[in-house]
N, C-alpha and C positions, 0 to 999 in steps of 0.2 A: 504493500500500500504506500502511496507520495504520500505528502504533508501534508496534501490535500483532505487526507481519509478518502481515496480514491486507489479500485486496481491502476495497476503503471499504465495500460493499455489504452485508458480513456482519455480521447482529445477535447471533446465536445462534451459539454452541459447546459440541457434544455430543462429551463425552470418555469414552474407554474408560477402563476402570479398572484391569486387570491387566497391569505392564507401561508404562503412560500415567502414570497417579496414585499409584500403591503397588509396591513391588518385592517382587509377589508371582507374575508370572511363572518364576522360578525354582522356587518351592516349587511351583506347579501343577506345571510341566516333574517335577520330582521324582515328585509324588506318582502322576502318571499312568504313570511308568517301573516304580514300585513294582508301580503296579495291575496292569499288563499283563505285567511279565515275571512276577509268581507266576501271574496266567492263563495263558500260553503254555507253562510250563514244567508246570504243571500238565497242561494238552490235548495236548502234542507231548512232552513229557520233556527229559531235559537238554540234548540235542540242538536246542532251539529256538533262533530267533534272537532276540536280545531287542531290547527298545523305543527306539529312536535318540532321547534325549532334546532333539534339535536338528535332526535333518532331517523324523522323523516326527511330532515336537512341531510343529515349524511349517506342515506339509502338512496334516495331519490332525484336530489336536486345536485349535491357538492358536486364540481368541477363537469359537470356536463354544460352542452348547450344550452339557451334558454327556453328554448322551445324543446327539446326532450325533456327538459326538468320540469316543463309542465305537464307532459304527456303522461311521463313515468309517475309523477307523485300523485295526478288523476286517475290513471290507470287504477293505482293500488287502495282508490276508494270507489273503484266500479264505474266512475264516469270517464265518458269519452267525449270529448268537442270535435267540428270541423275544423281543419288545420285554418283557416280562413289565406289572408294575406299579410305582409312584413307589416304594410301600411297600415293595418288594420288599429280603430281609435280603440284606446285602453278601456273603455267600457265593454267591446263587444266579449260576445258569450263565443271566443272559438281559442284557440290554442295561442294564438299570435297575439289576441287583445290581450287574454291571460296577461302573458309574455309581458308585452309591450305596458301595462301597468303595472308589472314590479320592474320593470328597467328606471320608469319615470321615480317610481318611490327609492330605487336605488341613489339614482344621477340626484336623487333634491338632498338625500342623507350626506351624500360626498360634499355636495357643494358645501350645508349646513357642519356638518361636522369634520369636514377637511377629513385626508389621507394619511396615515404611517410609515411609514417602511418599518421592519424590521433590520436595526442594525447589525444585529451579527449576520443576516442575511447578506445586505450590503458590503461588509468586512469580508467575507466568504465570496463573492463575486469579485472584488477587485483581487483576491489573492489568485482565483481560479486565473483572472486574465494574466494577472501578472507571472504567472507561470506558462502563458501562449496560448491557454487553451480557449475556444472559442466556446462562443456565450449564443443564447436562444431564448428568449421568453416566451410559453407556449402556454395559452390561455383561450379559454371557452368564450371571454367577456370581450364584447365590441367595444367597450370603452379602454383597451389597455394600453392605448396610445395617452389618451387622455390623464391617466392616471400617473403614468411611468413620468411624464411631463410634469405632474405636478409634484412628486417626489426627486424631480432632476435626474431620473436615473436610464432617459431614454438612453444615453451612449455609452451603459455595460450592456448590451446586446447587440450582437452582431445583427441574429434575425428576430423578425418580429413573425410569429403568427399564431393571431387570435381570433376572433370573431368573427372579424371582416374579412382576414382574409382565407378564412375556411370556405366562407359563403361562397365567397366570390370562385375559388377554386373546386368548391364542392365537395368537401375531403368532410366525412362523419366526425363528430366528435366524442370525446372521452366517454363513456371504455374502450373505444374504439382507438386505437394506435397511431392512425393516421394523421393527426396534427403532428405528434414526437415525429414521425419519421419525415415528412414535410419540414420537417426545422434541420432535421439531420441531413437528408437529400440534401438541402439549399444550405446548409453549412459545407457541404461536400466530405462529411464524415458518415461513416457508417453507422448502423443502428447498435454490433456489438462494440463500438468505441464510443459511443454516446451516454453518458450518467441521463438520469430522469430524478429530480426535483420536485415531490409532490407531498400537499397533506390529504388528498382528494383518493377516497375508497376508488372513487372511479380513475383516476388519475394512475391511483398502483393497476388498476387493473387493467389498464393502455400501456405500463410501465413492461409487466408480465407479459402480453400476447404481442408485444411488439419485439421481444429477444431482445433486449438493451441490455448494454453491458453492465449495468448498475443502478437499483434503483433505489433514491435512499428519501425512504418517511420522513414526510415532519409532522412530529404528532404535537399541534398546539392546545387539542382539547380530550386527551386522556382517551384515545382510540389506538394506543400501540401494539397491541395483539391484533387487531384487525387490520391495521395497514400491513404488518407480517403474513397475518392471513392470504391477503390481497397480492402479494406479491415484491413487500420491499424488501432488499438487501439488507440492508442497513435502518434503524426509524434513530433519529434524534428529534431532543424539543427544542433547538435550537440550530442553524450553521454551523453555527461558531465552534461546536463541538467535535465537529470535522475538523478544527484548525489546535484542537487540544485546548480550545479557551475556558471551558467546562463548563457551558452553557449558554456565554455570550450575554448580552442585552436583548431580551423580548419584548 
C-alpha cells in the first residue's frame, strides 16, 4: 500500500461528491423527507406513513439519480407514477415533478444554509494529486458544478461527471457502474487502476460490479458493515485516515 492507503497499482481516483466531498448528504436526506411526506400525505391522508430519513434515504434514494430515487422509494410503497417530462412543474403527480420539487427544496436549503466541504477530504485530494494521480468527481447531482464552485474546489478534478453529463451521454446511474467507468474511460485509466470514493450503498455497489481496483467507504453515518457488505475494500469515517491523520476534521 502508498501513503496514500492505496494498492501501488492505482493511478486514478473517482470521488463521489455528496456525502465524500461536501456535507450535503444531510440536506438531500432532508429535502427528499420534505418531498415525499407532502406526497404521501397528500395521496393517502394523515394516516400515511412518512419518509424514514435514514433507512429509506439509504435503501432507496442515497447516490442514485433523481429520478430513480423517486421511482425506487415509490416502488417500495406500491405506487407507480408516469415518468412525465425533465420540464415537468414540481406540482405534477409523475416521477419528474416528484423529482423536480425536491431539486427546488434542495437548491433553496444550499442557497439558505451554504455548502461544507469536508477537510480531510480536501487534505486527501490534494495529497492524491500531489502524488500525479489523476482526480474525477463522479456524482448523480446536476448541481455539482455548482457546488464544487462554491467550495472553490472545481480544479482538484480533472473530470467532471455528474448529472448533466450522464443525461446528456445516456450512461445509467448508480448501482449501475457506468458513470465510474465514464470518468475512468475519459481519464484514460482503467477500471482495475481506478480507486472508487463513496458513502452511497449504491455507490459500493457500482464500486463492486464495475471490477475497480479499490473501493474505499466512507461511513459518515454509522453504516460500516453494510458498505462492507456492499462491496468496499476499505470503509473509513474520515480521508484523512488514509493519510495516517487518525481521523482528520469532519
Amino acid at each position: 500500500m502508498t501513503q496514500l492507503g492505496l494498492p501501488r497499482n492505482i493511478q486514478a481516483c473517482l470521488f463521489d461528491l455528496d456525502g465524500v466531498v461536501t456535507k450535503t448528504a444531510v440536506v438531500h436526506a432532508a429535502a427528499w423527507k420534505e418531498t415525499f411526506d407532502a406526497f404521501l400525505r397528500e395521496r393517502e391522508g394523515p394516516g400515511y406513513r412518512p419518509f424514514d430519513p435514514v433507512a429509506d434515504y439509504d435503501e432507496y434514494v442515497d447516490g442514485r439519480p433523481r429520478a430513480d430515487g423517486v421511482r425506487t422509494f415509490l416502488a417500495s410503497r406500491g405506487i407507480h407514477l408516469p415518468e412525465g417530462g425533465p420540464d415537468d412543474p414540481p406540482d405534477a403527480a409523475t416521477v419528474n415533478g416528484v423529482g423536480n420539487r425536491k431539486n427546488e427544496l434542495v437548491l433553496r436549503k444550499i442557497r439558505t444554509e451554504g455548502v461544507e466541504a469536508y477537510e480531510g477530504t480536501l487534505r486527501y485530494i490534494d495529497a492524491v494529486r500531489a502524488e500525479g494521480l489523476k482526480t474525477a468527481i463522479v456524482s448523480s447531482s446536476a448541481n455539482t458544478l455548482d457546488v464544487l464552485r462554491s467550495i472553490d474546489a472545481e480544479h482538484l478534478f480533472d473530470i467532471r461527471v455528474d448529472g448533466v453529463v450522464a443525461r446528456e451521454r445516456e450512461l445509467p446511474g448508480k448501482p449501475h457502474p457506468d458513470t465510474f467507468l465514464a470518468a475512468a474511460h475519459d481519464l484514460g485509466v482503467d477500471a482495475d487502476r481506478s480507486a472508487v470514493f463513496e458513502d452511497a450503498l449504491a455507490g459500493m455497489d457500482a464500486g463492486r460490479s464495475g471490477h475497480f481496483g479499490y473501493v474505499v467507504g466512507v461511513d459518515r453515518v454509522g453504516q460500516t458493515d453494510a458498505l462492507y457488505r456492499h462491496g468496499a475494500d476499505v470503509v473509513v469515517k474520515d480521508l484523512a485516515e488514509l493519510l495516517g491523520e487518525g481521523g482528520g476534521n469532519a
